[in-house]
C-alpha positions in Angstrom: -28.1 -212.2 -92.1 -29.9 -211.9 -95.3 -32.6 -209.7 -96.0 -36.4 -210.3 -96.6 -39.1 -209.1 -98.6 -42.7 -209.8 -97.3 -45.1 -212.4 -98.3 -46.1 -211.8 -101.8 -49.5 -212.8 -101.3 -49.9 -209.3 -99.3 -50.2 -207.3 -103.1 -53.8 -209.0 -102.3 -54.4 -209.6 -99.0 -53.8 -206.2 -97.8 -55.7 -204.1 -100.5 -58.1 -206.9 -99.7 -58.5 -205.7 -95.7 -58.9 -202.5 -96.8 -61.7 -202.3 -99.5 -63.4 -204.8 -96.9 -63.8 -201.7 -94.4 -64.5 -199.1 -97.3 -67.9 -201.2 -98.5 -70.1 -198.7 -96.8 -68.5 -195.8 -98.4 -68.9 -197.7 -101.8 -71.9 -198.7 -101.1 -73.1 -194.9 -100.6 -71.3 -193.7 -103.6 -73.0 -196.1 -105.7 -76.7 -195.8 -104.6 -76.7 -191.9 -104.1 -74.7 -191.6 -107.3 -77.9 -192.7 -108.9 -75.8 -193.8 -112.3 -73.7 -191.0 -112.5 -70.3 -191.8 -114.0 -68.3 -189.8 -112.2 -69.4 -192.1 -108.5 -68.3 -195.0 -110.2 -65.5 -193.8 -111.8 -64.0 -192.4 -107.7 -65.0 -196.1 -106.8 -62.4 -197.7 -109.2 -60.4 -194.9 -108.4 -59.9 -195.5 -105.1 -59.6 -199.6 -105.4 -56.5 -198.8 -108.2 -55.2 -196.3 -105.4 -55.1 -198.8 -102.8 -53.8 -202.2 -104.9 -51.0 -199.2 -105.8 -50.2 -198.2 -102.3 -50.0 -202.1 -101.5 -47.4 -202.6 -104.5 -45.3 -200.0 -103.6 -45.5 -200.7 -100.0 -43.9 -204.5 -101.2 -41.8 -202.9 -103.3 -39.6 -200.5 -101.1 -40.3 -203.3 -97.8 -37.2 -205.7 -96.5 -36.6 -206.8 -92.9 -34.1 -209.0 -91.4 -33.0 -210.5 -87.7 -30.0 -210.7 -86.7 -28.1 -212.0 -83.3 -28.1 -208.5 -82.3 -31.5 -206.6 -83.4 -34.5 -206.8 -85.8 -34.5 -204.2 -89.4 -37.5 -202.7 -90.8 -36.4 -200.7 -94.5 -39.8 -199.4 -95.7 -41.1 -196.3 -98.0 -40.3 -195.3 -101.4 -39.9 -191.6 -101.6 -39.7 -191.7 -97.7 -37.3 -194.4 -96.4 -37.7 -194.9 -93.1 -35.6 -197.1 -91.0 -36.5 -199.2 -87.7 -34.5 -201.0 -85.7 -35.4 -202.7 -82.6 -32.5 -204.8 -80.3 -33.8 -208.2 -79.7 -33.2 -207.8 -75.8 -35.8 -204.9 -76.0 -38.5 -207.2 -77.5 -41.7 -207.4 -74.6 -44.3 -209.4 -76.6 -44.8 -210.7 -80.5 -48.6 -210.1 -81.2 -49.6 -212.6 -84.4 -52.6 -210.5 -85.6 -54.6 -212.3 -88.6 -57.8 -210.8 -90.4 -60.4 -212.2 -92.2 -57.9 -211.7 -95.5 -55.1 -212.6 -93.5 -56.4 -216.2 -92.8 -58.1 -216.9 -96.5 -54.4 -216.4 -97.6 -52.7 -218.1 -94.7 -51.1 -214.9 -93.4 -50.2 -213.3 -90.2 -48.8 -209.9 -89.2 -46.3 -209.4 -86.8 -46.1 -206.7 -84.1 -43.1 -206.7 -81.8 -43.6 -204.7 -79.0 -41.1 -203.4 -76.8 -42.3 -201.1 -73.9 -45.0 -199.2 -72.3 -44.5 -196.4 -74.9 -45.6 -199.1 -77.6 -48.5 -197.8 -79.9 -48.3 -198.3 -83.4 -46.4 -195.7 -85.5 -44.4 -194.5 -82.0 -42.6 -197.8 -81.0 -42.1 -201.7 -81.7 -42.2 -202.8 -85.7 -45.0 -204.4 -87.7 -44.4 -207.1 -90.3 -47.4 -207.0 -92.5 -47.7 -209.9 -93.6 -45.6 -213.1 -94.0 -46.8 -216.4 -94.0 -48.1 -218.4 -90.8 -45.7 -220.9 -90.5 -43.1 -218.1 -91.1 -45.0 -216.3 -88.4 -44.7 -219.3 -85.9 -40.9 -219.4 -86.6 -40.4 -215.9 -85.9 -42.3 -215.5 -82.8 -40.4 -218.1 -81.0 -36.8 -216.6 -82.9 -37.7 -213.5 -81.4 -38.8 -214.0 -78.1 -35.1 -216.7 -77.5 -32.0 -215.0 -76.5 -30.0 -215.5 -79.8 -27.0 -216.5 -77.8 -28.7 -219.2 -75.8 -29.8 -221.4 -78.6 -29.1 -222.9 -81.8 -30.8 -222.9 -84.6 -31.2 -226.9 -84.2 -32.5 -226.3 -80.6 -34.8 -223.3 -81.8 -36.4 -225.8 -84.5 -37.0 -228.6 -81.8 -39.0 -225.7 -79.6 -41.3 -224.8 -82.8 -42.7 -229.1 -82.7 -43.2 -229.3 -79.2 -46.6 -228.7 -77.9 -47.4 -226.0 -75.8 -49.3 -226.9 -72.3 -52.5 -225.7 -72.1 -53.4 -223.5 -69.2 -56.9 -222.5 -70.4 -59.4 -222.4 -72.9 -62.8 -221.3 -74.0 -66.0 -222.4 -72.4 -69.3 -221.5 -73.7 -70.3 -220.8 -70.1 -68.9 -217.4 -70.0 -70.8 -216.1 -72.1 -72.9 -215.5 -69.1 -70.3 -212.8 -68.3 -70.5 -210.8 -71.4 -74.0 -208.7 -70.4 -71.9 -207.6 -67.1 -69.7 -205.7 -69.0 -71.8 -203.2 -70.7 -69.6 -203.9 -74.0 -73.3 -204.1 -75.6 -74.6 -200.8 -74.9 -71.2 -199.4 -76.8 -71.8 -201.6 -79.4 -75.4 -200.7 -79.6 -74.6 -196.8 -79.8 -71.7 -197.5 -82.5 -73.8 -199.3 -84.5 -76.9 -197.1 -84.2 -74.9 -194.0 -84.9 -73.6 -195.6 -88.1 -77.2 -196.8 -89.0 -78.4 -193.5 -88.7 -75.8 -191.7 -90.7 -76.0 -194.4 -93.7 -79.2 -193.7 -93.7 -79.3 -190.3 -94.3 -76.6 -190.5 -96.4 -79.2 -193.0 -98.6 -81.8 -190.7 -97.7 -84.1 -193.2 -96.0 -86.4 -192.0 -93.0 -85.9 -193.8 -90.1 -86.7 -190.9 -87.7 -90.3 -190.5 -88.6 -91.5 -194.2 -87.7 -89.1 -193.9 -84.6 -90.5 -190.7 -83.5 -94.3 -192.5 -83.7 -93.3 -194.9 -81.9 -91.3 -192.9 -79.1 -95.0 -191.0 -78.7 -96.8 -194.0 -78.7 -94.6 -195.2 -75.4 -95.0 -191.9 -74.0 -98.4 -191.9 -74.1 -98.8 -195.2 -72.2 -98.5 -195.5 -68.5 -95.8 -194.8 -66.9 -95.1 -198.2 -65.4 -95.4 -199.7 -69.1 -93.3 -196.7 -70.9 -90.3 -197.7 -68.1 -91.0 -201.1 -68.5 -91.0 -201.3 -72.1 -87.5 -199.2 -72.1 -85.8 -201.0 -69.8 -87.0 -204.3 -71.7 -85.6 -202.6 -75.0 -82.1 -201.6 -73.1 -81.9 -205.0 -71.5 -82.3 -206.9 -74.6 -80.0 -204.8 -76.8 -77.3 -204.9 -74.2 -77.9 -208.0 -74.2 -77.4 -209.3 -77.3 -74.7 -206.5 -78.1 -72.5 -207.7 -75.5 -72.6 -211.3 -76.3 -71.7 -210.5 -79.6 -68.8 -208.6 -79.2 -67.5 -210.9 -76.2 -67.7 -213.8 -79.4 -65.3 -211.7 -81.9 -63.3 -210.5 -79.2 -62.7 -214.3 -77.3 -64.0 -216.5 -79.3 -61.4 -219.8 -79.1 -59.3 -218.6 -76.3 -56.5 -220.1 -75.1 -53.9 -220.0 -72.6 -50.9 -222.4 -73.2 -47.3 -222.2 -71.6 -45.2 -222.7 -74.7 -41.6 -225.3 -74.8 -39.7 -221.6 -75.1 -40.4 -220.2 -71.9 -43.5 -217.8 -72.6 -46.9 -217.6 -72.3 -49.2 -217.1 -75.1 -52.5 -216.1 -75.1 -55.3 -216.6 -78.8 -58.5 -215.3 -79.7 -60.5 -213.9 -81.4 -63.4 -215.0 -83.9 -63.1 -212.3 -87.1 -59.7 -211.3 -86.5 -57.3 -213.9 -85.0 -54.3 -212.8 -82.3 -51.9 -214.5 -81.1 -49.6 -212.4 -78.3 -46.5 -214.3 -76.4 -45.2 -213.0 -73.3 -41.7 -214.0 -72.0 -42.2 -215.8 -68.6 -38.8 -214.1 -67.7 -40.6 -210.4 -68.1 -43.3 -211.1 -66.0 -43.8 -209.4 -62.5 -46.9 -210.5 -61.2 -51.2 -210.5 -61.7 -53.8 -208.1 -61.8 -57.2 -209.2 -61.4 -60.3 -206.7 -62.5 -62.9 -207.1 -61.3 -65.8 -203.9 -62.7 -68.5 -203.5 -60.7 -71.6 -205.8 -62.4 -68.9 -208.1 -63.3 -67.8 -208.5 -59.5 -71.9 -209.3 -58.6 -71.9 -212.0 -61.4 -68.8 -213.3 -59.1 -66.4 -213.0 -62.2 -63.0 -211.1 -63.6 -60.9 -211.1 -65.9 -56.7 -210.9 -65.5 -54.3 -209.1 -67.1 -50.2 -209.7 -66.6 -47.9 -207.3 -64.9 -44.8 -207.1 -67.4 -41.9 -205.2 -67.3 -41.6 -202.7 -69.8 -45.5 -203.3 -70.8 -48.2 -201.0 -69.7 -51.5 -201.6 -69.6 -52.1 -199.7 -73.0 -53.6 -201.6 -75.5 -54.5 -205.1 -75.0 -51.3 -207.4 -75.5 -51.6 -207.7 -71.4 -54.9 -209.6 -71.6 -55.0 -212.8 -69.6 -57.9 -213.8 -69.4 -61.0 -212.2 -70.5 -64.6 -212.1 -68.3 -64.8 -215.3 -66.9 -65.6 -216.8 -63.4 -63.3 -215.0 -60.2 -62.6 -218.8 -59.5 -61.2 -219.2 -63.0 -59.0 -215.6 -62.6 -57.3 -217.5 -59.1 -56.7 -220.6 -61.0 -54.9 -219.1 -64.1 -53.1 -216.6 -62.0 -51.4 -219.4 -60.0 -50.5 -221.3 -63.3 -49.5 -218.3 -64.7 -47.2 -217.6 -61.7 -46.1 -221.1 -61.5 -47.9 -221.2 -58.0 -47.5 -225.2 -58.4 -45.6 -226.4 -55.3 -45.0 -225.1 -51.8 -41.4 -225.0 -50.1 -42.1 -228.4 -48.7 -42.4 -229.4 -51.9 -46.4 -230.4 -51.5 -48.5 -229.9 -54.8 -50.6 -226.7 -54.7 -52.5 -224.4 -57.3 -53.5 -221.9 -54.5 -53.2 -218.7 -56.1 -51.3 -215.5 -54.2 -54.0 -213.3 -55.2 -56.2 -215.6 -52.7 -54.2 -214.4 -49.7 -56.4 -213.4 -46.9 -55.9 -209.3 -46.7 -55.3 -207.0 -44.0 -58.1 -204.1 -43.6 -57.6 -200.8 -43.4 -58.4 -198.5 -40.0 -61.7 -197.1 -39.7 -60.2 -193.4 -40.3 -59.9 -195.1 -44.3 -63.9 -195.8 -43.9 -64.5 -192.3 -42.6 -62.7 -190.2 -45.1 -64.2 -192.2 -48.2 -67.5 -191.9 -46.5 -67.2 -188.3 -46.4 -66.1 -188.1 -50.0 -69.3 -189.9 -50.9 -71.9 -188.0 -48.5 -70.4 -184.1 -47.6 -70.4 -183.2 -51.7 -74.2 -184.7 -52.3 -75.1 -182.8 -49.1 -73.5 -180.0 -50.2 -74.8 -179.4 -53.2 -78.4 -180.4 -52.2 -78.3 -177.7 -49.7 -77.5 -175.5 -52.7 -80.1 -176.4 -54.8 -82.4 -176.1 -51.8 -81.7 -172.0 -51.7 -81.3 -171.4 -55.2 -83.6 -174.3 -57.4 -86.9 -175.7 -57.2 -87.2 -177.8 -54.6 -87.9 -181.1 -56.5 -83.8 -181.4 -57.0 -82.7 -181.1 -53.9 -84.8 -183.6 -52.6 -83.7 -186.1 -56.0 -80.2 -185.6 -54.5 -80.8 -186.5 -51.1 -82.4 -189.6 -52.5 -78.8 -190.3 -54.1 -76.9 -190.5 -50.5 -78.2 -193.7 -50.0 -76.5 -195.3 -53.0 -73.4 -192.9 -53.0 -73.3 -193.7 -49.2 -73.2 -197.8 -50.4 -70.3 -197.0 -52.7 -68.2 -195.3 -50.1 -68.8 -198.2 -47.4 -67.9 -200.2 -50.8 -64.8 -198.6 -51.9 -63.8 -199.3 -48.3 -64.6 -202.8 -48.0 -62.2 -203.2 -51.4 -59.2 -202.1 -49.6 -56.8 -204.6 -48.6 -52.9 -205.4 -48.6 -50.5 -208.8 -47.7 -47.4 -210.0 -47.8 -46.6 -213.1 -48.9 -42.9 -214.7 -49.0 -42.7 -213.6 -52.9 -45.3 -211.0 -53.3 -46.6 -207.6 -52.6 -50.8 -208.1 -52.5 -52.9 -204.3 -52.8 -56.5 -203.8 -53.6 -58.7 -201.0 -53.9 -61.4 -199.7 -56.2 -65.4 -199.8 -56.0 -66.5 -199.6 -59.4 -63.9 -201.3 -60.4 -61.7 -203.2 -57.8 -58.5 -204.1 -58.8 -56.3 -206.5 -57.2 -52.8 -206.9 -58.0 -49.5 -209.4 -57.2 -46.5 -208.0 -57.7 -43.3 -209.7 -57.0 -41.2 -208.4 -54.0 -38.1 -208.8 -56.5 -40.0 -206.5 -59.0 -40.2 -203.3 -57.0 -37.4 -201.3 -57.4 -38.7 -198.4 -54.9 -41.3 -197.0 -52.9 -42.8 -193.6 -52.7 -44.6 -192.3 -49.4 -47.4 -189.7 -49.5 -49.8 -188.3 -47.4 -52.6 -185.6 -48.1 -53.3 -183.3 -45.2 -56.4 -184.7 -44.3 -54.5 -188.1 -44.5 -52.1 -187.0 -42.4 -54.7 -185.4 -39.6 -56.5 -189.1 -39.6 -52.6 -190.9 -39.4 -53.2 -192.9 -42.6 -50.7 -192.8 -45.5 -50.6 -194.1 -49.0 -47.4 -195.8 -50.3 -46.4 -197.0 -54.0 -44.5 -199.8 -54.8 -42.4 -198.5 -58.2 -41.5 -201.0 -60.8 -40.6 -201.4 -64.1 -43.4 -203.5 -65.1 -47.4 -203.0 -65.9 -48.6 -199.3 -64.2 -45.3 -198.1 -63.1 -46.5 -198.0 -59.8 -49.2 -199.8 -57.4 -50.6 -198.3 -54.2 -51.8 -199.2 -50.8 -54.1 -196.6 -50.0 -55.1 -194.8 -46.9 -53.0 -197.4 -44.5 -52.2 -196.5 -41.0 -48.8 -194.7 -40.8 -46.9 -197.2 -38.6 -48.4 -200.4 -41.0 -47.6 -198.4 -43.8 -44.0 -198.3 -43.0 -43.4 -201.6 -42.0 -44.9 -203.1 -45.0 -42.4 -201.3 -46.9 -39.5 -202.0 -45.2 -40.1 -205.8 -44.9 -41.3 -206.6 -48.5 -38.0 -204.8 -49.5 -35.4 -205.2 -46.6 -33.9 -201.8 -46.0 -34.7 -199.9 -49.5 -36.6 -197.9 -47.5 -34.4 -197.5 -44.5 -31.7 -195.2 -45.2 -34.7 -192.7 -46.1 -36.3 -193.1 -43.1 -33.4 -192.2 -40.7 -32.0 -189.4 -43.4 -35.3 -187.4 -43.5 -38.5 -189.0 -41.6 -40.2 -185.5 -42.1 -40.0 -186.0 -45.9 -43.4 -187.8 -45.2 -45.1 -184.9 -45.0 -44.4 -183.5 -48.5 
């Protein structure tokens, strides 16, 4: 196979991308420079810095993919070297800024395994061309062997199916994920430090304002904040649910994967091999979960959940999670052969015994108690009584985090769910798990409750069923995986107590 240089519209694109995210510190060199010459001479400076750095990076940068593996040669007086076998290869993430797509560019990240973060694992090829980009992602996610080149070319013009796609009505969901308060304090801590960096006041008519709430009454000073917080998050969180979603889709592609767009700024494109997938995981955060909505994320083997090349589906209705996750899953047809598109992570679950309820209650309740009897001998007496007034709610989240827990069976999957503030519900193949692990905490062991792990090679590593009763415990095991768990049991049954 021959070898490649990248697209040589990157000498642009690139520096491009990068003065684009330096134009505050640009900005601030040129207005506190106040006309000095030695401000704008730094600002060429580092432009001619980065249009080198791009050049070279060009320069010294070939690639090629063979039937065996994909090469990265990069570096000048540094060569470095990366190759990744193609049988390795998880996802291929098509990444496109707002240079990228004036320039009809892509980059390419190949990932290849939970370790996967960028600079440790997986290769980057920054940037070819789109249509380039297309080809590649469907070279590199087809056994080499299995197809031609003739029969790789005829997967590239046929459609993909669409699964799903984005609807303006979720946009509801995006103030139930408290995305906008982060936003909001990012961007106010990068106001406030441009501005002092341009020496404008912003405090003082802040602070003015700050006392004039304060003075008011206090049902108008909480009001008025809680309007403020409200609105910001508000608006914050729609905005950043637009770059981050905006024109999602879900499509089952002609070569066997499934491949998941977005974005409004940035543009991504990441395809998952159907053949590496291992079930669903449905999320469901707390506020998201009373707005009755989710969002999923795929269980893949040799892909964690760092990152965001998992992503499903983002914050949409729980109705629309169930529905992709039996696409997804291929969920289409019972073993009578009668059309379905009932999901697995529907199943009914099995509830945990009431000695679950009492141990997470008493996690919620005995510290709170604990500490208000504390406060009681050694503090004023106003906290100990503000902490008693918390067992309520911390009472609510323990009945809560009970109510969540749950496990089924079904004939191809393992169903677990636990979690209050965020519940997390999870399908994992019975052909997935490769091994279970069986533990028990001494108070777990005085109530007769265990907690057992399913081990694969995909998404977490591992997924529990938490505080089940012993006996169920056991006998889930052993029927989702027929005797795996056996052997261990007749070998050493005490092991359960370690």
């Amino acid at each position: 196979m021959d070898w490649h240089r990248l697209d040589v519209r990157m000498l642009v694109v690139r520096p491009l991308n990068e003065i684009v995210g330096l134009i505050p510190l640009f900005v601030g060199l040129l207005v506190l420079g106040k006309g000095e010459t030695w401000r704008f001479l730094a600002s060429g400076g580092v432009i001619v810095a980065i249009v080198l750095f791009g050049l070279l990076r060009w320069i010294s940068t070939r690639y090629r993919i063979t039937t065996e593996q994909v090469e990265l040669h990069t570096g000048l007086l540094v060569r470095k070297r990366l190759a990744v076998p193609r049988d390795r290869i998880r996802t291929v993430d098509l990444t496109a800024k707002l240079g990228h797509r004036l320039f009809g560019l892509s980059a390419i990240r190949i990932g290849t395994g939970q370790r996967d973060q960028p600079g440790e694992d997986g290769l980057t090829l920054d940037a070819v061309s789109s249509a380039e980009a297309e080809r590649l992602r469907v070279l590199l996610l087809t056994i080499a062997k299995a197809k031609t080149d003739a029969q790789t070319e005829a997967v590239e013009e046929q459609p993909g199916v669409v699964l799903s796609k984005w609807d303006n009505r979720w946009l509801r969901y995006a103030p139930l994920t408290l995305s906008g308060l982060v936003a909001a304090g990012a961007l106010f801590g990068f106001v406030m430090n441009f501005a002092r960096e341009l020496d404008i006041e912003v405090l003082d008519p802040m602070t003015e304002a700050a006392h004039w709430v304060v003075e008011q009454p206090i049902a108008l000073t909480v009001a008025l904040f809680t309007g403020v917080v409200l609105v910001v998050a508000t608006l914050g969180s729609v905005l950043v649910y637009v770059v981050q979603f905006w024109g999602y889709q879900l499509t089952r592609e002609p070569d066997d994967t499934v491949r998941v767009r977005r974005g409004l700024l940035t543009t991504r494109s990441v395809s998952v091999a159907e053949q590496r997938l291992r079930g669903i995981e449905l999320v469901e955060p707390l506020l998201l979960r009373a707005g009755r909505g989710a969002h999923a994320k795929t269980v893949t083997t040799g892909l964690g959940r760092k990152g965001e090349s998992n992503l499903l589906l983002p914050p949409a209705p729980v109705s629309e999670a169930h529905r992709v996750s039996a696409e997804v899953l291929r969920q289409t047809a019972d073993r009578a052969g009668n059309q379905t598109a009932e999901s697995p992570t529907r199943t009914p679950l099995r509830r945990h015994p009431m000695a679950a309820l009492r141990r997470r209650m008493a996690r919620a309740v005995v510290p709170l108690l604990v500490l208000a009897a504390g406060l009681a001998w050694l503090a004023p007496s106003w906290t100990w009584q503000v902490v008693l007034a918390l067992v309520p709610f911390s009472a609510a989240m323990g009945w809560d985090r009970y109510r969540s827990l749950g496990h089924a069976l079904t004939d191809r999957y393992l169903l677990a769910r636990s979690g209050s503030a965020i519940r997390e519900t999870v399908a994992l193949q019975r052909t997935g798990i490769i091994g279970w692990r069986i533990s028990r905490s001494f108070f777990q062991r005085r109530a007769g409750l265990v907690t057992i792990s399913a081990t694969t090679a995909a998404g977490d590593g591992a997924y529990y069923v938490i505080d089940v009763a012993e006996a169920d415990g056991l006998a889930l095991a052993d029927e989702a995986v027929p005797d795996l768990l056996r052997p261990f049991l007749e070998r050493a049954p005490e092991a359960l107590d370690h």
